[in-house]
C-alpha positions in Angstrom: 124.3 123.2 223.5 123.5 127.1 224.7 122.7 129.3 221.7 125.4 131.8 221.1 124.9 135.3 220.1 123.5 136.7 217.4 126.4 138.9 216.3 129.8 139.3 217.4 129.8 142.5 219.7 132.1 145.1 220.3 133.2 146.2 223.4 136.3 148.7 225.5 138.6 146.7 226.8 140.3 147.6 230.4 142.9 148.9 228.2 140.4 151.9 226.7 140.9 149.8 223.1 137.8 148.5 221.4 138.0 144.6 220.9 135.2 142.5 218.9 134.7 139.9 221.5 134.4 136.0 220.6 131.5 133.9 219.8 132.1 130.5 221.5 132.1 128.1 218.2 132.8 130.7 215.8 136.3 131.9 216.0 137.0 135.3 214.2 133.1 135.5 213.2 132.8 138.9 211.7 131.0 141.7 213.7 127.1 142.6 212.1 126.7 139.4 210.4 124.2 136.9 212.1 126.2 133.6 212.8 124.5 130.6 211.0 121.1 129.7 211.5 120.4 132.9 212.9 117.5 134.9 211.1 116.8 138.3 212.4 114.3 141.4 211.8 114.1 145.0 212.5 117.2 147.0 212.5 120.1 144.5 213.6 121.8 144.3 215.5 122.2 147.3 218.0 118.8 148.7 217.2 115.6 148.5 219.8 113.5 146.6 217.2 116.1 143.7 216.8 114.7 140.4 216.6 116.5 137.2 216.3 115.5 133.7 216.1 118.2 131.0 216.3 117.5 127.7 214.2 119.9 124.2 215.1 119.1 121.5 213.1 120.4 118.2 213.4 120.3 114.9 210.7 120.9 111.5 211.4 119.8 107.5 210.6 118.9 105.5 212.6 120.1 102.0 212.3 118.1 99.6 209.6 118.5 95.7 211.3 117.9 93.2 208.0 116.5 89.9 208.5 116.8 88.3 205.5 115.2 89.9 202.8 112.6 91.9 205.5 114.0 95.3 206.9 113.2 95.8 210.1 112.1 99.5 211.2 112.1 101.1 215.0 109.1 101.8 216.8 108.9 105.5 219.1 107.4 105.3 222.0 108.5 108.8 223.4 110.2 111.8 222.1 111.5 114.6 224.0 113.7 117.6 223.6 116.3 119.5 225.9 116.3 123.4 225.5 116.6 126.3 228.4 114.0 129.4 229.1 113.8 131.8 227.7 115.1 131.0 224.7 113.5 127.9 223.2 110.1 128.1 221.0 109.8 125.0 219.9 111.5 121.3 219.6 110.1 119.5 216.0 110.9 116.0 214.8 110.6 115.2 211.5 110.5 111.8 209.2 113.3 112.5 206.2 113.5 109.5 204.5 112.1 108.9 200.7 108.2 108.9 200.5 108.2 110.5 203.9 110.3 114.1 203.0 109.4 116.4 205.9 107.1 114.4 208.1 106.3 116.1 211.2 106.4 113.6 214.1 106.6 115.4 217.2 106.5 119.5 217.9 106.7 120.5 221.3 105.9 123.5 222.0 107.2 124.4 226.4 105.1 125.6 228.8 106.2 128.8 231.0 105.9 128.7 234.8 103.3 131.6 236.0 104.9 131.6 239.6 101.3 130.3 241.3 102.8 128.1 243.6 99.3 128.3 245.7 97.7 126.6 242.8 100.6 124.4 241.6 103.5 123.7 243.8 105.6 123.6 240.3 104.5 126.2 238.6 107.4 128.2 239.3 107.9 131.4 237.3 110.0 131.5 234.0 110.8 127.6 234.6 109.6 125.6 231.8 107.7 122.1 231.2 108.0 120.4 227.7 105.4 118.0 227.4 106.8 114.7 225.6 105.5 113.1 222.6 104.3 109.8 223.3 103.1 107.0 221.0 101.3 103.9 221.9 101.5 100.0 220.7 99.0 99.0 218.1 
């Protein structure tokens, strides 16, 4: 999943007439209004100050097996997110379930490539390496 944009932009068609083009997944999304999860600063959207930071969140449950009267839980033993430079900040997992609201279990946080391929043969500029979380056995 590719972030779209901010705002829905207006632009001259071939045909001289303006024309607010589309936002992929938000069909008819008005022009100057950040599309969900977007927060922005600064003044948005055409100015030089413009900021944007685009959240995606994602919820789901993970399967609970029952033997007998025992629930058995799952065990991670690695974590790891998928985003593409320049635009991801940070990857977080959290813990939602009751007692446990909001438990950070993972926050990854990429590392930019510095182009020093002298130094490190994959330390290619702009590319970026997020380091997994990992979790041992007791």
């Amino acid at each position: 999943y590719d972030v779209p944009p901010a705002f829905a932009r207006r632009v001259k068609g071939k045909d001289g007439k303006d024309t607010v083009l589309p936002i992929p997944g938000y069909p008819g999304w008005p022009e100057n209004k950040p599309t969900p999860g977007t927060s922005c600063t600064g003044s948005c959207p055409e100015g030089p100050d413009c900021e944007c930071v685009h959240e995606i969140r994602a919820r789901f449950r993970l399967p609970v097996k029952r033997d007998g009267n025992e629930i058995k839980g799952i065990r991670l033993l690695y974590a790891n997110g998928h985003c593409h430079a320049p635009s991801c900040l940070s990857l977080e997992l959290y813990r939602m379930d009751p007692g446990h609201e909001a438990e950070l279990l993972c926050q990854q946080v990429p590392i930019y490539g510095r182009g020093n391929l002298t130094h490190d043969r994959f330390d290619d500029a702009d590319y970026i390496h997020i380091p997994p979380c990992l979790w041992s056995l007791p």
